[in-house]
C-alpha positions in Angstrom: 103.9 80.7 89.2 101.6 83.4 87.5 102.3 86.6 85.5 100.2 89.3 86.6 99.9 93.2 85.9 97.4 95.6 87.6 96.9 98.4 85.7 95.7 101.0 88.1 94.5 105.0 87.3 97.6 105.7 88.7 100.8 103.1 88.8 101.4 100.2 86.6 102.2 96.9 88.9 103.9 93.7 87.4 105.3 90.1 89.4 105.5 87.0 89.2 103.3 85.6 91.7 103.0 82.2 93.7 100.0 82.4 96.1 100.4 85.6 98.2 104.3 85.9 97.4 105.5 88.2 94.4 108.6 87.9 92.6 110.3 90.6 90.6 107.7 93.1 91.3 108.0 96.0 90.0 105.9 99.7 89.7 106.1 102.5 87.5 103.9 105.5 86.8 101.4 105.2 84.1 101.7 106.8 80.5 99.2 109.0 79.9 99.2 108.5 76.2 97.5 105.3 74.5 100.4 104.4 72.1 103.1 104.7 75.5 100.4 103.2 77.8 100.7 100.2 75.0 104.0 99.8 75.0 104.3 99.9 78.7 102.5 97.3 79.8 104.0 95.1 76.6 107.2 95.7 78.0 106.2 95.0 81.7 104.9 91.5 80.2 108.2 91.0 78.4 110.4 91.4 81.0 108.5 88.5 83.5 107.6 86.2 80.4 109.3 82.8 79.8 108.6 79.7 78.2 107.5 78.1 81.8 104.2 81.2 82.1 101.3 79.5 80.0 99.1 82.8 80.6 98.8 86.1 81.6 96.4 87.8 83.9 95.2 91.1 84.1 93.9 93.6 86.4 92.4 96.5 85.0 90.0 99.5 86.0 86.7 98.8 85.0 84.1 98.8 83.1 84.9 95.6 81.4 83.4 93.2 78.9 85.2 90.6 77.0 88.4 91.8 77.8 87.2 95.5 76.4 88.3 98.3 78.7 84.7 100.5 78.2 84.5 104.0 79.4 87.3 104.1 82.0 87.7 107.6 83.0 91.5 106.9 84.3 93.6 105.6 82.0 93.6 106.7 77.8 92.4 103.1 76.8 88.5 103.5 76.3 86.5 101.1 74.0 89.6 98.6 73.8 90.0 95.1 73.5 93.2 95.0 75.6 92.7 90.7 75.6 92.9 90.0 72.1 95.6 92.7 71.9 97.8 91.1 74.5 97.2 87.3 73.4 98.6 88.5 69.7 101.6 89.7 70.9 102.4 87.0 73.1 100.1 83.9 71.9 99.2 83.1 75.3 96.0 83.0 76.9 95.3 86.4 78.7 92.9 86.5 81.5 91.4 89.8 82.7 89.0 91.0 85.5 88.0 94.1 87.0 90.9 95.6 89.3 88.2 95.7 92.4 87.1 92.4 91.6 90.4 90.8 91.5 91.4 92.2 95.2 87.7 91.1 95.9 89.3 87.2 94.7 92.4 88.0 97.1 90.8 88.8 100.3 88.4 85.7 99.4 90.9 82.9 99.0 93.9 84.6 101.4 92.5 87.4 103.2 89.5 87.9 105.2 87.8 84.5 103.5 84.1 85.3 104.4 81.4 84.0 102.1 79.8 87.1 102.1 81.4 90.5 101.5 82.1 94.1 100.2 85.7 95.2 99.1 85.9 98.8 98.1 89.3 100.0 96.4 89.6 103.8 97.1 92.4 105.0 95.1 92.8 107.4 92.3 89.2 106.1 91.7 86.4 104.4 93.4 85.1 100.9 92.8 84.3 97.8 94.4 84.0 94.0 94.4 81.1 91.7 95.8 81.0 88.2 97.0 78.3 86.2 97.7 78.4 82.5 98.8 82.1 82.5 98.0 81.4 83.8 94.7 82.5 86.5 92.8 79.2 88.6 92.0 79.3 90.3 88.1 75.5 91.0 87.5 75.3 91.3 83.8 79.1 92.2 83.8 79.5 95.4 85.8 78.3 95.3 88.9 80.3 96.9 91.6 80.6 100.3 90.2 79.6 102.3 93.2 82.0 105.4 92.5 79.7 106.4 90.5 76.7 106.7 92.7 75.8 110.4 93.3 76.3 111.7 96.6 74.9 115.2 96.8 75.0 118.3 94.9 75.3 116.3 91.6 78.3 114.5 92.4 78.9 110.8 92.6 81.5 109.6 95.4 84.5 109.5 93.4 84.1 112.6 92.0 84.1 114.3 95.9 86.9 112.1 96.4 89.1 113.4 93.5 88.1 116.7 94.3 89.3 116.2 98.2 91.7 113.7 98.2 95.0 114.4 99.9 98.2 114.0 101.7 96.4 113.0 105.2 99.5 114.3 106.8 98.6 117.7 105.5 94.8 117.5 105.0 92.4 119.9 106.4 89.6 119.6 109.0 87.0 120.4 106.2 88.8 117.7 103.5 89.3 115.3 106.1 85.7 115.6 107.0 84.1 115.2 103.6 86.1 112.9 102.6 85.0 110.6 105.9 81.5 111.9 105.8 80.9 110.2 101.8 82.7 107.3 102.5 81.1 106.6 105.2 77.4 107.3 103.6 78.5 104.8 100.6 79.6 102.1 103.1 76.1 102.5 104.6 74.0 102.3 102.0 76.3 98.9 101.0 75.5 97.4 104.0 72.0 98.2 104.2 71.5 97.0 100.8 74.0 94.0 100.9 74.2 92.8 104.6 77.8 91.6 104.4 79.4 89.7 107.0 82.3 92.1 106.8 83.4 95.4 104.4 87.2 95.5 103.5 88.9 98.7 102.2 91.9 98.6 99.8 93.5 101.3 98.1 95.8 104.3 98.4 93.5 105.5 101.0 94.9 103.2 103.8 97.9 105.5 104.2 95.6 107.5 106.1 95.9 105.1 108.8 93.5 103.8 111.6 92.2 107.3 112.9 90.7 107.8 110.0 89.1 104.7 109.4 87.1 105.2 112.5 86.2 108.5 111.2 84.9 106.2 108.5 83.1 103.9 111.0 81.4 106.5 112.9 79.9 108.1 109.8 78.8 104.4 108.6 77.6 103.3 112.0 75.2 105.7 112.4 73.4 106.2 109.3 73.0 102.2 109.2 69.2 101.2 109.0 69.7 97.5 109.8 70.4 96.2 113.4 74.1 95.0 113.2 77.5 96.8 113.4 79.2 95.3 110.3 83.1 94.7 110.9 84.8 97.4 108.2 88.8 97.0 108.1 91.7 97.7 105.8 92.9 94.9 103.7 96.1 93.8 104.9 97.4 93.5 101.4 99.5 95.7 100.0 99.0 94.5 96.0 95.5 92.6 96.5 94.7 93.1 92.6 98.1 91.6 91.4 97.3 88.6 93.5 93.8 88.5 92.9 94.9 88.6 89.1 96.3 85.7 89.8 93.4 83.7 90.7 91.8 84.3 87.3 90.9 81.3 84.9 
C-alpha cells in the first residue's frame, strides 16, 4: 500500500493506493494561498499516514527539479523545495515526479502498456509525458512541457485552452472549434516528431466525451506529415497521476 497525493492546478487528490485500487480517496479544491496550500496537503498526508507507509509520493505540476516546484504558473508554490519540506515533517522518504509524467507511469504499467508513447494531461493546464522503450523520458529534467509551445498569434496551447475552455455541454461552435483545432495541431506535431505507437489523453478534458475526441482526430489526422494514422484515445483512468505516483522510487 502506497500514500499518494496529486496536486493538480485545480483539486488536491489523496489515497491510499494498492496497484490500480485507491483507498480512502479523497478531493478537495486547492488553496490559493502558499501558507493554506501548505497546510493542506500536510493535512491530506496526516490523515492516510501510519506507522505501516515507509514513503510518500507526490504528483505535482511541473517544472520540477530535485523535488523544487520551479515556475508553475497554477498553483502559489514557485521556486520550492516541496521534498525536503514534506520529509521534515514526516521523516519519511518523499518521492516526487511531474503530474504528466506520473499518469505517463500509469498508462505504462496498467493502462495502454505500449513501449512507445505520448500522454497529454489537458486540464486546468497543459502538459505531457513521454515513454520510450518502456521508459520514462526526462531530457535534462523537463521534457514534456508542450503547453507551452506557441500556437499562433503569440499564444502557446495552454494559453488558447484557458482562454476557451468550457462546459462542453454549453460550449460554442467557435470554442468548440478552437479548442479542437489546437489540440489537434499539438497532437500532430507530437506524432510527426515522436512517432508513437499510440497518444493517450487524460485530464478534465475527457468530460467532453467521444464526439469530441474525433473532432480532435480529424484535426490531427490531416495535418500529419508521416504515413500512419496513430491510435489517440482517452485514458481509461479516472486518477492516473495518483496511481502513477505510486510507481515512483
Amino acid at each position: 500500500m502506497k500514500l499518494a497525493i496529486d496536486i493538480g492546478g485545480t483539486y488536491l487528490r489523496s489515497a491510499l493506493i494498492k496497484k490500480t485500487k485507491l483507498y480512502n480517496f479523497k478531493k478537495q479544491k486547492i488553496e490559493r494561498n502558499k501558507k493554506k496550500l501548505l497546510l493542506q496537503i500536510t493535512e491530506a498526508i496526516s490523515s492516510l499516514n501510519s506507522w505501516k507507509i515507509n514513503s510518500i509520493h507526490i504528483s505535482a505540476p511541473g517544472p520540477l527539479e530535485g523535488g523544487i516546484i520551479k515556475n508553475t504558473p497554477n498553483i502559489p508554490l514557485k521556486n520550492f523545495d516541496l521534498k525536503e519540506y514534506v520529509e521534515k515533517i514526516f521523516h519519511k522518504k518523499v518521492f516526487i515526479e511531474n503530474d504528466a509524467k506520473c499518469a505517463a507511469l500509469a498508462e505504462l504499467y496498467f493502462g495502454c502498456k505500449k513501449s512507445n508513447f505520448i500522454y497529454i494531461t489537458i486540464g486546468t493546464g497543459i502538459g505531457g509525458g513521454i515513454i520510450i522503450n518502456k521508459k520514462l523520458y526526462r531530457g535534462q529534467g523537463f521534457a514534456g512541457e508542450w503547453g507551452h509551445i506557441n500556437s499562433e498569434k503569440n499564444k502557446d496551447f495552454e494559453k488558447i485552452w484557458q482562454e476557451n475552455r468550457t462546459d462542453f455541454n454549453k460550449a460554442s461552435i467557435k470554442q468548440t472549434k478552437i479548442i479542437s483545432y489546437n489540440i489537434g495541431k499539438l497532437i500532430a506535431l507530437l506524432i510527426n516528431i515522436f512517432d508513437p505507437e499510440i497518444v493517450i489523453i487524460g485530464g478534465g478534458i475527457k468530460k467532453a466525451g467521444n464526439k469530441f475526441l474525433n473532432e480532435i482526430k480529424n484535426i490531427t489526422y490531416s495535418s500529419l506529415f508521416i504515413p500512419r494514422r496513430t491510435p489517440i484515445k482517452f485514458s481509461q483512468f479516472n486518477e492516473p497521476s495518483l496511481i502513477g505516483a505510486s510507481l515512483l522510487s
